[in-house]
C-alpha beads as a LAMMPS data file, in Angstrom:
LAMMPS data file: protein, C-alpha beads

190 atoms
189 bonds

1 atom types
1 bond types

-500.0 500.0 xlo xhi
-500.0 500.0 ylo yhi
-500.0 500.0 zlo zhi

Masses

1 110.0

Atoms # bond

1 1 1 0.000 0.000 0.000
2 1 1 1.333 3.508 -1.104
3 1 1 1.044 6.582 1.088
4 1 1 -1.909 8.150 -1.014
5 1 1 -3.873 4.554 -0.371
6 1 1 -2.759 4.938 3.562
7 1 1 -4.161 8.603 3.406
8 1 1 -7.083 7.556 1.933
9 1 1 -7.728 4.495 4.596
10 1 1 -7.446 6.604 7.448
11 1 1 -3.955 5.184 8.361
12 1 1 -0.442 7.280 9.310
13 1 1 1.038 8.008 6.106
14 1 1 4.050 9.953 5.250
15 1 1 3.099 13.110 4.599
16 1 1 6.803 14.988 4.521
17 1 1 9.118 12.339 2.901
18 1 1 7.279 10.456 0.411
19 1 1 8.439 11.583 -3.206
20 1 1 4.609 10.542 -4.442
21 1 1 3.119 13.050 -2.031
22 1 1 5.335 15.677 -2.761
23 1 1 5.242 15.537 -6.349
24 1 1 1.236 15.778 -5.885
25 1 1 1.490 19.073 -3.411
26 1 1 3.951 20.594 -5.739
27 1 1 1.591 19.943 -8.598
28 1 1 -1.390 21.476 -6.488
29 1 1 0.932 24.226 -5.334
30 1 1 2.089 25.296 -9.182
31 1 1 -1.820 24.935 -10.094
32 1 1 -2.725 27.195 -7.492
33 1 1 -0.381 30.091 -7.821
34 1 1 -1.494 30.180 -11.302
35 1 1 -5.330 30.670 -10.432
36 1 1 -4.415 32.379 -7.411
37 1 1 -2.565 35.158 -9.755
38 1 1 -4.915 35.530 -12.548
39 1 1 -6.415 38.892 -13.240
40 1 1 -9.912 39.065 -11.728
41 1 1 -11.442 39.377 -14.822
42 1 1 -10.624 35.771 -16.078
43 1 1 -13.429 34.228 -14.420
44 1 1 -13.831 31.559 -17.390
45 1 1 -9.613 30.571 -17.118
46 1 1 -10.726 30.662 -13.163
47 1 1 -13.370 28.178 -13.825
48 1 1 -11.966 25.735 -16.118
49 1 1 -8.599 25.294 -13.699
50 1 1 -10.902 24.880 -10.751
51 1 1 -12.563 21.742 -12.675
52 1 1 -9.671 20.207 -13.609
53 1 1 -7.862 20.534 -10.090
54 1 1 -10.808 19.334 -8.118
55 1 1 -12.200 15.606 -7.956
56 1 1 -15.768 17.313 -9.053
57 1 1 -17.077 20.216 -8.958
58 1 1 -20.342 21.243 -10.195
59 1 1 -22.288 24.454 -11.876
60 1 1 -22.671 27.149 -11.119
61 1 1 -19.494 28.133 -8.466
62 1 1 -17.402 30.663 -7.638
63 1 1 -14.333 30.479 -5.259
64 1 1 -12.869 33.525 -4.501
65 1 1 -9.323 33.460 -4.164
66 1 1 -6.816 32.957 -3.010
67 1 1 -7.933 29.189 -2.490
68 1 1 -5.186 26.571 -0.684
69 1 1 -5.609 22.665 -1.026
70 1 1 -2.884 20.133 -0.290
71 1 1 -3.935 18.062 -3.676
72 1 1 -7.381 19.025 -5.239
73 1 1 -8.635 15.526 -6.052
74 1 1 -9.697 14.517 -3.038
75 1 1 -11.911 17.744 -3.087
76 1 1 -15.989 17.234 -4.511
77 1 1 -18.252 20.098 -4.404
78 1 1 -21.522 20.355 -5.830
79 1 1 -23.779 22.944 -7.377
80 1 1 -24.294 26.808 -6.729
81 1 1 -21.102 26.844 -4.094
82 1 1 -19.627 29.808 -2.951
83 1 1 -16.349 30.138 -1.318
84 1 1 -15.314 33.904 -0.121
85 1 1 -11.158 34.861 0.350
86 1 1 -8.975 32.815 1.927
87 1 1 -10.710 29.068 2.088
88 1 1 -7.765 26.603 2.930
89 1 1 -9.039 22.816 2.472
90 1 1 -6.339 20.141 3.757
91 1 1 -7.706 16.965 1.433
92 1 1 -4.993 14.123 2.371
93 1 1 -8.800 12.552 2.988
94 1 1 -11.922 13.631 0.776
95 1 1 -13.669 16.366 1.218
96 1 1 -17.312 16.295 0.376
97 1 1 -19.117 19.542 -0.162
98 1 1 -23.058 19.489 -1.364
99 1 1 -24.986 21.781 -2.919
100 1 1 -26.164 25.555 -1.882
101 1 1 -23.200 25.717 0.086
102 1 1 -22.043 29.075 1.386
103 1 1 -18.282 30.128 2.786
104 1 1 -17.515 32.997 4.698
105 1 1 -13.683 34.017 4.371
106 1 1 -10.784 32.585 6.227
107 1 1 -12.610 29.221 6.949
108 1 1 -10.388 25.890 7.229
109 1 1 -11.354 22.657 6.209
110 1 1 -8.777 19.745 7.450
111 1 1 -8.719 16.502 6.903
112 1 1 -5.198 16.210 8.183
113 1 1 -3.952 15.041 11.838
114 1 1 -0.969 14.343 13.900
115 1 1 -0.002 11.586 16.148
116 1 1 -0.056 12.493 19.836
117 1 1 2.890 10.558 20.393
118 1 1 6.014 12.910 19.910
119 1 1 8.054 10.726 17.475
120 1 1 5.700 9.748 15.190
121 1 1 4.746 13.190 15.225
122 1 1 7.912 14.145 15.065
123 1 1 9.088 11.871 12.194
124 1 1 6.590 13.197 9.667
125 1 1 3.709 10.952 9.742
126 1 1 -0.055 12.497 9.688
127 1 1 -3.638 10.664 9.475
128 1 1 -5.873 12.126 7.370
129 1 1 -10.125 11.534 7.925
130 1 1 -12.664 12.610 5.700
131 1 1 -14.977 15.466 6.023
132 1 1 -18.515 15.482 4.765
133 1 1 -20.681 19.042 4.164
134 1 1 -23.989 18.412 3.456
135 1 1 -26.445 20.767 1.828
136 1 1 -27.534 23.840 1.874
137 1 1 -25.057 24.489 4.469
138 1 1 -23.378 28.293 5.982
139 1 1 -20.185 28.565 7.246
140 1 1 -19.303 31.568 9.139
141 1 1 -16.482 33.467 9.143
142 1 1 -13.112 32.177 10.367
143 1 1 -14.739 28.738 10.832
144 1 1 -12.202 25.720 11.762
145 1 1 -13.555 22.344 10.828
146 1 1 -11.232 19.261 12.054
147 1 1 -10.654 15.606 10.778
148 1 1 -13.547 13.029 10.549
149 1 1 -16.523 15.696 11.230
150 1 1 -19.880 15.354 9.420
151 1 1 -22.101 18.414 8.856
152 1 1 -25.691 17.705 8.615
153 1 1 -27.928 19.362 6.049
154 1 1 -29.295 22.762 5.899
155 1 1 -27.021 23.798 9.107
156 1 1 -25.350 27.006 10.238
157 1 1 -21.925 27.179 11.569
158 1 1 -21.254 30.606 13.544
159 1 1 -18.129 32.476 12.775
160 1 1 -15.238 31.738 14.786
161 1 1 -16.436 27.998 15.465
162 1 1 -14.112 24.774 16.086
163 1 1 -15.576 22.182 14.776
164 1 1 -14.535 19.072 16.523
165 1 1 -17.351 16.411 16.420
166 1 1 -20.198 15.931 13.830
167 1 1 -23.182 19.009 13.744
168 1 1 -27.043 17.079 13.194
169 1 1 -29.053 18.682 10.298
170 1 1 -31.377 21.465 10.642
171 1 1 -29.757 23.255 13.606
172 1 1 -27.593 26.565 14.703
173 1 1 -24.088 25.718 16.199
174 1 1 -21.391 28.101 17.458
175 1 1 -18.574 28.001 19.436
176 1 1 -14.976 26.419 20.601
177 1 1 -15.252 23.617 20.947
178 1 1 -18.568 23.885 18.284
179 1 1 -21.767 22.875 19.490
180 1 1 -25.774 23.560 18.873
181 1 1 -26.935 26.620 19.910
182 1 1 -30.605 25.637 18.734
183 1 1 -32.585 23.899 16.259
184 1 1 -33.451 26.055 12.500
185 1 1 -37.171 24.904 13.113
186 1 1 -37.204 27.300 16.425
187 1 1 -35.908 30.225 14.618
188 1 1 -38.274 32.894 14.015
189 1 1 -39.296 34.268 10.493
190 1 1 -39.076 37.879 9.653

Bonds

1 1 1 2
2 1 2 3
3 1 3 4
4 1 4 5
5 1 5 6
6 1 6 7
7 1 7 8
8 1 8 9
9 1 9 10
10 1 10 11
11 1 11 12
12 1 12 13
13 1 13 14
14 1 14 15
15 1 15 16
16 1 16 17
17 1 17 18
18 1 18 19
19 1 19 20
20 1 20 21
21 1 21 22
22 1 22 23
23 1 23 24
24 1 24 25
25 1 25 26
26 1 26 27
27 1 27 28
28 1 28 29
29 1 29 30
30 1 30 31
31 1 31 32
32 1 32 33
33 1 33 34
34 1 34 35
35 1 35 36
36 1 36 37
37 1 37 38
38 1 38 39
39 1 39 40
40 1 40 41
41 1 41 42
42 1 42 43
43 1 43 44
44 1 44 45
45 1 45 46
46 1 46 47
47 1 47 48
48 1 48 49
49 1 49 50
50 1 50 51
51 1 51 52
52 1 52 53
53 1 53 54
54 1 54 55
55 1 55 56
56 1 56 57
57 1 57 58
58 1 58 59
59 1 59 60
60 1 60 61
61 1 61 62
62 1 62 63
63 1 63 64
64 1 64 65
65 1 65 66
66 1 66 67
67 1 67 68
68 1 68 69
69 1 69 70
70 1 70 71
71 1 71 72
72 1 72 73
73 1 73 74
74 1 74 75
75 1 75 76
76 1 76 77
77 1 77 78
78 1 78 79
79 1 79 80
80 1 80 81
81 1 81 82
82 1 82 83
83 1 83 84
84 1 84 85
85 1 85 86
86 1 86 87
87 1 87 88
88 1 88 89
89 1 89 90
90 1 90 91
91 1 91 92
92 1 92 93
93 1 93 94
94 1 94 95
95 1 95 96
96 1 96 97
97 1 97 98
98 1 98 99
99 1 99 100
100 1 100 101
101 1 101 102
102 1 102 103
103 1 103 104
104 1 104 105
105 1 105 106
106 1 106 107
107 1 107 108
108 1 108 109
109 1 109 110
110 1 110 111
111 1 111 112
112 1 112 113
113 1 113 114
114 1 114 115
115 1 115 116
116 1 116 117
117 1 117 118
118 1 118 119
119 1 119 120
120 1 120 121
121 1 121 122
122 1 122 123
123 1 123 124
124 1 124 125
125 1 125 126
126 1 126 127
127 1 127 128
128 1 128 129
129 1 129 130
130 1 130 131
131 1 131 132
132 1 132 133
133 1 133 134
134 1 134 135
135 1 135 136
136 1 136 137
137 1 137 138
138 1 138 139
139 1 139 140
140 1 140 141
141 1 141 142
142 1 142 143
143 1 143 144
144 1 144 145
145 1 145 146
146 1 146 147
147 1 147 148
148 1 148 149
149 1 149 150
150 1 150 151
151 1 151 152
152 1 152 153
153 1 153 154
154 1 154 155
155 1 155 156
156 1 156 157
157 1 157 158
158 1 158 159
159 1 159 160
160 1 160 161
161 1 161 162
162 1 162 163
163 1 163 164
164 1 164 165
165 1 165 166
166 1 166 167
167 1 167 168
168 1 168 169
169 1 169 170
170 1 170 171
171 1 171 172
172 1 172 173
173 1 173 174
174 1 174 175
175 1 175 176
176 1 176 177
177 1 177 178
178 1 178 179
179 1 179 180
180 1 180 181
181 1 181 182
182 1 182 183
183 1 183 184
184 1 184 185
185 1 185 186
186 1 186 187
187 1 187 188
188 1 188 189
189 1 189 190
């Protein structure tokens, strides 16, 4: 088994040392700072690099930039998405994203983890665990999400969260560590 197949199992996987890995972040690194340095007005050049760095991505999108990945394949997003400045997604694992799904800026979306114990830690080795949006979902500003976590449908994440554990669908969370605030059915209508 490769490192990419470890990554994608959920095992420790070289993530400093492996020449395969590498090659793929310096690949995603070269893609980026060209879409990350295009004029604003090349939406369509924007577009057609986005579709061919990500796993899937569907209509109707637009990612402000700059955008950071580790890779880009392991990244799926579906239709009418949009990302404001400075999204950072850390796909050693995939990274599921559904439709009507709205970014604030500066959010982080990581897949990627480090042993607890020091020299594995210390000797390059990460885990990576998959993160799963689901639809119709708003992110807040500066949001954090962590390895493994699960976000339900039509949910709100308030700016500033951590998101450690899974959010339900349907509800309001906030917070360090993140947790629901309340349910969407008990919000009030203008």
């Amino acid at each position: 088994m490769n490192e990419i197949q470890k990554a994608a199992s959920g095992l420790l996987y070289d993530a400093n040392y492996d020449v395969e890995i590498l090659e793929m972040r310096l690949r995603a690194k070269i893609v980026l700072h060209e879409l990350n340095h295009l004029h604003p007005t090349k939406q369509e050049e924007r577009n057609k690099i986005l579709k061919e760095l990500f796993g899937n991505i569907g209509k109707d999108f637009v990612i402000e930039g700059p955008l950071h990945c580790d890779y880009g394949f392991n990244i799926e997003i579906g239709n009418n998405f949009y990302a404001n400045v400075n999204l950072v997604i850390l796909d050693g694992a995939k990274v599921k994203i559904g439709d009507n799904v709205f970014i604030a800026p500066n959010v982080g979306i990581y897949t990627a983890g480090h042993p607890l114990e020091r020299d594995l830690r210390n000797s390059g080795l990460e885990y990576a665990k998959p993160i799963n949006i689901g639809n119709n979902v708003w992110i807040g500003a500066g949001v954090s999400i962590m390895p493994g976590v699960t976000i339900g449908d039509n949910s709100i994440i308030g700016a500033g969260s951590v998101v450690t554990r899974s959010i339900p669908a349907n509800v309001v969370a906030v917070g360090n560590p993140c947790r629901v605030l309340k349910k969407i059915d008990d919000i009030e209508k203008p």
